[in-house]
C-alpha positions in Angstrom: 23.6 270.5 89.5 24.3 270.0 85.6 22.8 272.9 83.7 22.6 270.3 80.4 22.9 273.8 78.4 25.3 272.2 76.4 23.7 269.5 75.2 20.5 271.4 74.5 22.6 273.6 72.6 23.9 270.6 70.2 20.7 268.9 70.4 18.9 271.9 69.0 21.5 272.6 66.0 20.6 270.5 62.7 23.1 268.0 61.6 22.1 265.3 59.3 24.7 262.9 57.8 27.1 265.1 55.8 26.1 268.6 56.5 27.6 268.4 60.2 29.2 272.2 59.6 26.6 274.0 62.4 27.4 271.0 65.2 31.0 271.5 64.5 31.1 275.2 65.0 29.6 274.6 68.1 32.2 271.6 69.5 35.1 274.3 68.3 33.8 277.1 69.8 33.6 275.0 73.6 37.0 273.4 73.0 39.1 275.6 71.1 40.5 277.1 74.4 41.0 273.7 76.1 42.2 271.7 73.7 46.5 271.5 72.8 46.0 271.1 69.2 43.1 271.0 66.7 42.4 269.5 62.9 39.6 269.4 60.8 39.8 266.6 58.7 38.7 266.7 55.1 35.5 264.9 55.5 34.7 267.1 58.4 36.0 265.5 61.1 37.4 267.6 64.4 40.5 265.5 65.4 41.5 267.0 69.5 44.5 266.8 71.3 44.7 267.8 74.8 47.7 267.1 77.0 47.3 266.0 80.5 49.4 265.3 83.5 51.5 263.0 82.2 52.2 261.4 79.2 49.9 258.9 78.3 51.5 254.5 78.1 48.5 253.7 75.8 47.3 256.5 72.9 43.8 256.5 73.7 41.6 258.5 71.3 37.7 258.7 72.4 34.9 259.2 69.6 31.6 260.5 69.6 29.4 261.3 66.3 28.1 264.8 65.6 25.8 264.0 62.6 21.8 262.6 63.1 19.2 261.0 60.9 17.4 262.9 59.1 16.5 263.2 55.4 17.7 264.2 52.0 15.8 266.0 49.0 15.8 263.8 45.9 13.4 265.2 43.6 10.5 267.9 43.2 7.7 267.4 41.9 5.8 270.1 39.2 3.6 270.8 42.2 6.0 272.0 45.0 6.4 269.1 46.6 9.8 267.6 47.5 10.7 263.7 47.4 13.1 262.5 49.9 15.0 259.4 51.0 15.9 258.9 54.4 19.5 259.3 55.7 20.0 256.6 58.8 18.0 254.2 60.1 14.1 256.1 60.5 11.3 253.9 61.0 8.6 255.5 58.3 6.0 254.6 60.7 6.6 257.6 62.6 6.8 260.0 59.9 3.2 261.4 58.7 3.3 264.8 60.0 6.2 265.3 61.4 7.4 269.0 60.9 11.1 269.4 59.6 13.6 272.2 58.7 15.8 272.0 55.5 19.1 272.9 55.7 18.4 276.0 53.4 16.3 277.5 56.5 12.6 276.7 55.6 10.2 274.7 57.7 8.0 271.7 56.4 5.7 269.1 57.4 5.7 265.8 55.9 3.0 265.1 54.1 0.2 261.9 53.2 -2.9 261.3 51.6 -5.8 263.0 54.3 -7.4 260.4 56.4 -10.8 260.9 54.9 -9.2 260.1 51.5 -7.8 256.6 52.6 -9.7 253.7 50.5 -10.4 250.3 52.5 -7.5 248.6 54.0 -4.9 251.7 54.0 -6.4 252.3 57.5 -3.7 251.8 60.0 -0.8 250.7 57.4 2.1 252.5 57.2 2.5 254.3 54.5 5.3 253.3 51.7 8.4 256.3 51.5 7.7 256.9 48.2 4.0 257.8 48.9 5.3 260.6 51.2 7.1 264.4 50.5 7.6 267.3 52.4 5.4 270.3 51.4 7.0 273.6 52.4 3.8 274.9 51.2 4.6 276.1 47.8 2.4 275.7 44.5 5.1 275.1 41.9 8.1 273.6 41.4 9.6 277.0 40.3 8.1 278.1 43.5 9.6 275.5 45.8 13.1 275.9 44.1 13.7 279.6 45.3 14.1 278.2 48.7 15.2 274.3 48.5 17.6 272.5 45.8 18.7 269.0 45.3 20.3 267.0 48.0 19.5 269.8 50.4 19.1 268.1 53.9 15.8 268.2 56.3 15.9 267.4 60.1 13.0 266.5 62.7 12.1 270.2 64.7 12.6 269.3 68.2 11.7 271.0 71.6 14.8 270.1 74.4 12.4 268.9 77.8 14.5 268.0 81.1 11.6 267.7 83.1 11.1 264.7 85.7 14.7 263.9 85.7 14.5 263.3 81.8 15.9 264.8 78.8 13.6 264.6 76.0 15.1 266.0 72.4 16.2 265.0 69.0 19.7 264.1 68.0 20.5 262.4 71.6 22.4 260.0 69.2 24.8 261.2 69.5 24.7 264.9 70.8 24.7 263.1 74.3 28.2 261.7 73.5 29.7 265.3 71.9 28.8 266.7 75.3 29.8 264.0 77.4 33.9 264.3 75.3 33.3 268.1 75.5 32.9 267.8 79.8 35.7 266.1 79.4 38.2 268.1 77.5 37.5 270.8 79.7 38.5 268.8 82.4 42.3 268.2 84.2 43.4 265.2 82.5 45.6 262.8 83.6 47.2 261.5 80.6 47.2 262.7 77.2 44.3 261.6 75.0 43.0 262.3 71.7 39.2 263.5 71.1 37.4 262.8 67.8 34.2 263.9 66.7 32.8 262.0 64.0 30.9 263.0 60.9 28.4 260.6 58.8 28.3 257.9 61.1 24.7 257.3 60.2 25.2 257.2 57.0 28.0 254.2 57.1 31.2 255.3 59.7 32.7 257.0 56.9 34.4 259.3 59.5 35.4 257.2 62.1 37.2 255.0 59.4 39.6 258.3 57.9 39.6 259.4 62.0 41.0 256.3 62.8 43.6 255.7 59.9 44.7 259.0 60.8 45.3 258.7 64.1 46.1 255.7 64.5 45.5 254.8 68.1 45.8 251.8 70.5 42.9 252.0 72.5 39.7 253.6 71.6 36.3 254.3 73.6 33.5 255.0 72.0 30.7 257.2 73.3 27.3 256.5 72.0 23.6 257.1 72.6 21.5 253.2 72.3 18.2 251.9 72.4 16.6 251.1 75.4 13.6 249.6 74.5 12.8 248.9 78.3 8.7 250.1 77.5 5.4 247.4 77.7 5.0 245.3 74.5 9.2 244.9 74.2 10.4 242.1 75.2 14.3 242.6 75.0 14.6 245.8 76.9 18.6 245.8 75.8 19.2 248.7 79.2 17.1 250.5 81.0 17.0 253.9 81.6 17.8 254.8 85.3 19.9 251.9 84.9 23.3 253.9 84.3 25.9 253.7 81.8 24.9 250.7 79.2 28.1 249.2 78.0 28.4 246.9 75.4 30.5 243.4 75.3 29.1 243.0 71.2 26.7 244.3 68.5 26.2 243.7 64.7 29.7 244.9 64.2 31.9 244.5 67.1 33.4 242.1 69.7 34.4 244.7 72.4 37.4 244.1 74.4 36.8 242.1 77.5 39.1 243.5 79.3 37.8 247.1 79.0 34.2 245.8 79.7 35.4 244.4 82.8 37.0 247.7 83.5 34.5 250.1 82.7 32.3 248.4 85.4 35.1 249.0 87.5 35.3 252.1 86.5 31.8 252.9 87.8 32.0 251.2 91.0 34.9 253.5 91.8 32.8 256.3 90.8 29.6 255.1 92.9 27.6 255.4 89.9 25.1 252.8 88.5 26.1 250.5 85.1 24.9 248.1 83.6 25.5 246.1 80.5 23.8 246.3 77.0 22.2 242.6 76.7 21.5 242.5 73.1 23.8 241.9 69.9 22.3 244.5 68.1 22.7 247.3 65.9 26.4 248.7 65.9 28.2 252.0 66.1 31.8 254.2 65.0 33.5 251.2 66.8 32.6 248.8 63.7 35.4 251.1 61.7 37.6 251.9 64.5 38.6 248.4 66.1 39.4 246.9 62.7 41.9 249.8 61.8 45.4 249.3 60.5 46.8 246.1 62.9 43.3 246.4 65.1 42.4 248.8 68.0 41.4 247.3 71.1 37.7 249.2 71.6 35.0 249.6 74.2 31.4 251.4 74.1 30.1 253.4 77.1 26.2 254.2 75.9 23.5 256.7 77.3 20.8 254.3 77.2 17.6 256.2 74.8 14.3 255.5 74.3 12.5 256.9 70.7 15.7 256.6 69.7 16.1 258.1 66.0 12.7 259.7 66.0 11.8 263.8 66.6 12.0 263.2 71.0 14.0 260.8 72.0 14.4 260.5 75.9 17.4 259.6 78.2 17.6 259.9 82.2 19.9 263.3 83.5 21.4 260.3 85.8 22.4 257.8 83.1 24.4 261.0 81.3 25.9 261.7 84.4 27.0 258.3 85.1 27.8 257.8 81.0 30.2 260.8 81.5 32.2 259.3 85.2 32.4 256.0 83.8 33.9 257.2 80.3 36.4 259.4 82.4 37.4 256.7 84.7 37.6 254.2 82.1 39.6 256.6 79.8 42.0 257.1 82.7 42.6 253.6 83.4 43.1 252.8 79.0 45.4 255.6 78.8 47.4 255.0 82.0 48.1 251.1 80.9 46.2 249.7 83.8 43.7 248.0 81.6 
């Protein structure tokens, strides 16, 4: 039975959009002794190569993000409080006391105007960004700037659940895919691949782009975490969780190739694990940067399908990660081995 203590582990660490240093450490510390041949890249990225059997027709490199939404300090006010933006897509809705930890080590809560204070018609409205702060509970600015400075970085606090065949946690996107590449670089491989770990993909693919133009590869898979939206009151459900693997054939950003959708369904048959394809062009992921580098990359997405998806719990099924991480190593096999 999967332990998950992995992913709990990476799930737990903070890593918002450019201050991915924590997540890293952890990646290198797992696959340091597996993998051939390590970089860091100057943005942050950890670019892995790990021989396998044989050498590998097709250079395949596979790609998962280490970063997460979260926030950024942009001001403090003479009172203590600090301003933020948001870094990644967060729907404010959600955010009224939330508690969150700044990068610096210090806990806050996210703050509003009391309930009793609200004047008629701000019941039940969300409330603008620039009407909320964080308040670590200091009284001054003076105060509030021994612990926190400018551009320091806040994350949702998170427990890590796996009860009723669930895994319930921040960061799923994409923690879920640095474990599933981790699993996998541990593993015998076949043919020789290339393993990247992406910083800032939240904040605009910024690492997948450099990854790619550095190592320029043929084939690439990308290994994501995406919305399921299969609750009451949605309409598109996208996947479903239970459902398996969610791979995608297009979003806002990418035309996958048909050919490795087609596969990776194969790929899952042969494994006897469930699959099933993500219905809606929507949203997008590192594979918006990757496919279109230098002559183009021919690219496919293999999701962990996640409801709450960029809020402080999101939840996948234990059964869709195990079937996320067979079909990426099938599919991987048959990319690098110039059957598909």
């Amino acid at each position: 039975m999967h332990s998950f203590d992995m992913l709990r582990k990476l799930c737990l660490a903070d890593g918002v959009s450019g201050d991915e240093d924590t997540v890293r450490n952890i990646i290198l510390d797992e696959i340091t002794p597996f993998a051939d041949k390590i970089e860091i890249s100057p943005l942050g990225n950890i670019i892995a190569f790990k021989s396998g059997g044989k050498r590998a027709p097709v250079k395949l490199m596979l790609s998962a993000h280490m970063d997460e939404v979260g926030f950024i300090i942009t001001h403090i006010t003479d009172g203590g409080l600090l301003k933020f933006d948001t870094v990644g897509g967060i729907d404010r809705r959600i955010l009224p006391g939330k508690p969150v930890l700044l990068s610096g080590g210090v806990q806050g809560v996210i703050g509003v105007k009391p309930i009793h204070l609200l004047k008629k018609g701000e019941e039940g409205k969300s409330v603008p960004l620039d009407e909320l702060y964080i308040d670590i509970g200091a009284l001054s600015r003076e105060e509030a700037e021994k612990y926190v400075v400018l551009a320091s970085t806040a994350a949702f606090v998170s427990s890590f659940d796996t009860s009723h065949g669930m895994i319930k946690s921040k960061a799923l996107d994409d923690r879920a895919g640095c474990a599933i590449l981790v699993d996998i670089i541990k593993s015998d491989l076949k043919y020789d691949m290339v393993f990247v770990f992406t910083v800032q993909e939240e904040a605009g693919l910024n690492g997948a782009k450099t990854a790619a133009n550095h190592v320029r590869p043929e084939a690439a898979v990308v290994v994501e975490c995406t919305t399921a939206a299969d609750v009451p009151g949605s309409e598109n459900a996208v996947c479903r969780l239970g459902g398996g693997a969610a791979v995608s054939f297009m979003d806002r950003r990418t035309i996958y190739d048909k050919e490795y959708f087609k596969e990776a369904f194969a790929a899952a048959k042969a494994a006897k694990v469930k699959c099933q394809p993500k219905t809606a062009v929507a949203g997008g992921n590192d594979a918006g940067a990757i496919h279109a580098c230098g002559s183009g990359v021919r690219t496919a997405a293999v999701s962990v399908p996640c409801r709450y998806i960029h809020s402080p719990a999101g939840m996948i099924s234990q059964k869709d990660f195990l079937s996320a991480e067979k079909v990426v190593t099938g599919l991987a096999e048959r990319i690098a081995g110039g059957h598909a």
